[in-house]
N, C-alpha and C positions, 0 to 999 in steps of 0.2 A: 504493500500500500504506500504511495507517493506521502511524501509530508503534507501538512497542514496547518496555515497558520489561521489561531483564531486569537479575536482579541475579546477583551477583557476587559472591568471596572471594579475599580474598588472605592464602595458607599463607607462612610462613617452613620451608621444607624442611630438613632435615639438622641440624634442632637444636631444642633445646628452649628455646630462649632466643628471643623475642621481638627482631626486625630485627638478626637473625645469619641464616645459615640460607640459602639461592637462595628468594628469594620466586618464588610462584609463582599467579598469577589462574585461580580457575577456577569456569565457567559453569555452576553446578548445574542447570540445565534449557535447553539452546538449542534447542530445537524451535523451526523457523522460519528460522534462520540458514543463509546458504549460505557457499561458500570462500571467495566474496571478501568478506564482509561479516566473517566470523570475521578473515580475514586484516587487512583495516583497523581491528579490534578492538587483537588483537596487536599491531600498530605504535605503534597510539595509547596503549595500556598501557607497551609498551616496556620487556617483564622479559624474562628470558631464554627464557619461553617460557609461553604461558597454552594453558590444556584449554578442551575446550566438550565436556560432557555431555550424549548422549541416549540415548533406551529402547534396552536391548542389542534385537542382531539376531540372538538364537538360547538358547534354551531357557535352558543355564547361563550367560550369560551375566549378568554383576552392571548394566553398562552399557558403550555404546557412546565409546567421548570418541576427540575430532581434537585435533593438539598442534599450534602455530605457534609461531614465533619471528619476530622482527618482520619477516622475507626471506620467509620462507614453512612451509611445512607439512611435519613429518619424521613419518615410519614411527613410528619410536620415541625414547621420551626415557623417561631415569630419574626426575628429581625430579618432571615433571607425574604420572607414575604414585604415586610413593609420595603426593604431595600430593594428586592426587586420591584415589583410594584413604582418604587422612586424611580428604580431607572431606566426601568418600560418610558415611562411618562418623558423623562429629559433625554432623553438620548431620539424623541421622536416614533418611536417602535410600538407605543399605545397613542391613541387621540387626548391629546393634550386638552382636551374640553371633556372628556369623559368624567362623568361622575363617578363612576363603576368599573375598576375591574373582575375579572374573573379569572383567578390562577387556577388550575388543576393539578392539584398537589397528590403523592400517594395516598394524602387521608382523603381526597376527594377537594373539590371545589372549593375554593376558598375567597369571597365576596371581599375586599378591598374597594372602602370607600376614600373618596379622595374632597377632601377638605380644603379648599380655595382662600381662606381668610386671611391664611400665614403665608410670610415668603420665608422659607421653602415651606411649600404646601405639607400637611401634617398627613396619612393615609391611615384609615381605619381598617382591622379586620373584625369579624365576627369568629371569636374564639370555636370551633368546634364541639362538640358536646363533653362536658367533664363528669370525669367519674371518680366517685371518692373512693382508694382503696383502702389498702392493708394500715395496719397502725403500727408501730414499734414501738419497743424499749423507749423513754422519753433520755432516759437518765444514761443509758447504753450510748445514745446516738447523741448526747453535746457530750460525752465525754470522747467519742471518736472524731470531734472537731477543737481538739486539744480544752475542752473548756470545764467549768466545774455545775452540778444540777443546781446551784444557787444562780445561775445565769439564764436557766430557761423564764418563760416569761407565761405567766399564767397555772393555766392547765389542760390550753392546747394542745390537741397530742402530735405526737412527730406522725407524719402521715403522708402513704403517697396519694398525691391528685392526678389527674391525667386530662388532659383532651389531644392525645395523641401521642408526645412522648411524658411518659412517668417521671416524675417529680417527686421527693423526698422533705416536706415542708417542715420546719424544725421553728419552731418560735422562741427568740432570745431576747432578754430581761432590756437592754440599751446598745446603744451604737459602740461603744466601748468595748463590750463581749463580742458583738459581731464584727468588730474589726481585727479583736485578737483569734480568731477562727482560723482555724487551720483543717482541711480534712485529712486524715489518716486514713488511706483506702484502706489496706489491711481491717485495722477496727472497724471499719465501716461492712464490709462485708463479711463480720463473723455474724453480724446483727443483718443484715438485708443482702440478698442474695443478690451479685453481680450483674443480673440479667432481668433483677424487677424495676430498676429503677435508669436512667440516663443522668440525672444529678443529683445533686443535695443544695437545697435551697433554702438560705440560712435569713432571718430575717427578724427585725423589731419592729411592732407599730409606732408610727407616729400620726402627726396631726392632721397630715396631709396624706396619709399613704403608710409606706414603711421605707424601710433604708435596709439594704441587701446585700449578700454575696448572692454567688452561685458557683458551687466546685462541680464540676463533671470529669474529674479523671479516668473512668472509665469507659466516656467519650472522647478519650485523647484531647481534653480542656481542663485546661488546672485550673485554671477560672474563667467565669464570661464573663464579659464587661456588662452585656444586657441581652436577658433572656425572656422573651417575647413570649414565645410557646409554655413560660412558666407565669406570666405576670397574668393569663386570665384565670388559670387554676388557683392560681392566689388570691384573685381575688373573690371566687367562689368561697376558697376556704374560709377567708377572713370576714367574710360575710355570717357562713354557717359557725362561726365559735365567736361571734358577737363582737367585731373589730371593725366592722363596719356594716352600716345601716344597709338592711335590707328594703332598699326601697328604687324603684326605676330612675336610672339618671345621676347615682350616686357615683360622682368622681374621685379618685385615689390618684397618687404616682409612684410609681416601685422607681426609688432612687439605687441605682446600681455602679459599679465599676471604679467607686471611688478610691479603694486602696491599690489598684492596679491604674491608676492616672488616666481610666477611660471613665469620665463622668458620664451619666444616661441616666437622662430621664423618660419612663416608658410610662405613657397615659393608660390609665382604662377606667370604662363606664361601667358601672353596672346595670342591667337589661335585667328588669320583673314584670313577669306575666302573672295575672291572678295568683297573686302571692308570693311564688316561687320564681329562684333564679332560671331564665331563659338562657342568657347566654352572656360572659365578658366579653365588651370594644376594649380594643387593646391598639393604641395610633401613638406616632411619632413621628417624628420629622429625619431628613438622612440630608447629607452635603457628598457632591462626588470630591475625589480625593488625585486618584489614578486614573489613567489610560493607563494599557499597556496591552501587549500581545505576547501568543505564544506558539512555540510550533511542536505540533505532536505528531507522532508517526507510526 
């Protein structure tokens, strides 16, 4: 097979501020590329997660994109969606008046609204369906984050949530505990088994929201700067252990990436239907960063 050069973008997600933000690489046209070539793409990149863009597979669809992380390929992620999404729009490759995307993502369909008010335009998605799982050891799992059970915060329990990839929600006492946070994979997975969860998502409420890590080591990320695909499950959680009001239209912001000098701020709504949570809007803003190309063979 002849070489191939395809080019490339790299977004700073969740901010408007150039190298703040979960950068994020994505392949405005890979027609041609298969899984494992995307996958040795991704490693070689080595950001929390890069997209590869091709023609959708169905009418309303805007386009088709696959997400990896340097380990492998997830269903769904937040920040490749709002960055892509960004850079459909700026690059010309979506209708720049469109209200509406439509990605098709492996979890399916993913509705990305597009919000005009701000420059750079802010994009909204509707979080997937979340599912509350498994509960763990409270006291098991901040001590596998170097910390002591006087730092957890309440009596929220350490819990996975999901709308697509599994999440490990831990709730800690102030910003002080969550910054001395460290995860120990080892201790972490004598208590939760390697294959139930994609991170641990370390977190204290505040007034506005809460303020955050996120370790995924065993998605090849020692840390995100901002994780998307965990900020609607979060805010399902924080809803259902009484951290924030269940009620339509309630705004929070998951402040992320600060002890790794990637500030992020990642919005979300909360969505109730007769009574019950419907669904987390989870929107941010991104800045392009890079051009660049590459040839594969």
């Amino acid at each position: 097979m002849p070489a191939k050069l395809y080019s490339y973008v790299v977004v700073d997600v969740f901010t408007e501020t150039p190298f703040e933000g979960n950068p994020l690489a994505v392949f405005l046209d890979a027609s041609g590329l298969d899984g494992a070539q995307m996958q040795t793409l991704a490693r070689e990149l080595n950001l929390s997660e890069t997209s590869f863009v091709f023609p959708a597979e169905t009418p309303r669809g805007t386009a088709r994109i696959r997400i990896f992380t340097p380990n492998r390929e997830v269903a769904f992620a937040g920040h490749p969606t709002i960055g892509t999404a960004y850079a459909l729009v700026a690059s010309g490759r979506a209708d720049s008046r469109a209200e509406t995307l439509i990605l098709e993502e492996n979890v399916g369909p993913i509705d990305v609204r597009i919000e005009r008010r701000a420059d750079p335009f802010v994009a909204w998605m509707r979080t997937p369906p979340i599912t509350f799982g498994a509960r763990y050891d409270r006291e098991g799992c901040v001590r596998a984050l170097g910390l002591a059970p006087h730092d957890l915060f309440g009596e929220a329990p350490a819990q996975i949530v999901t709308a697509g990839n599994p999440f490990l929600y831990v709730p800690i006492r102030d910003r002080a505990a969550v910054d001395r946070a460290e995860l120990d994979l080892t201790a972490i997975t004598r208590i939760v088994p390697d294959d139930a969860i994609v991170g641990v998502f370390v977190f204290t409420p505040e007034s506005t929201g809460v303020y955050a890590r996120m370790f995924a080591p065993m998605s090849g990320i020692r840390e995100d700067p901002a994780t998307g695909s965990a900020t609607g499950p979060l805010g399902a959680y924080l809803a259902a252990y009484g951290m924030l009001e269940l009620r339509d239209g309630v705004r929070f912001v998951n402040e992320q990436g600060v002890m790794i000098r990637r500030r992020s701020l990642i919005h979300g709504i909360i969505r109730v239907r007769s009574g019950a949570l419907e669904t987390v809007e989870v929107g941010g803003s991104a800045v392009k960063v890079i051009d660049a190309t590459v040839t594969v063979s």
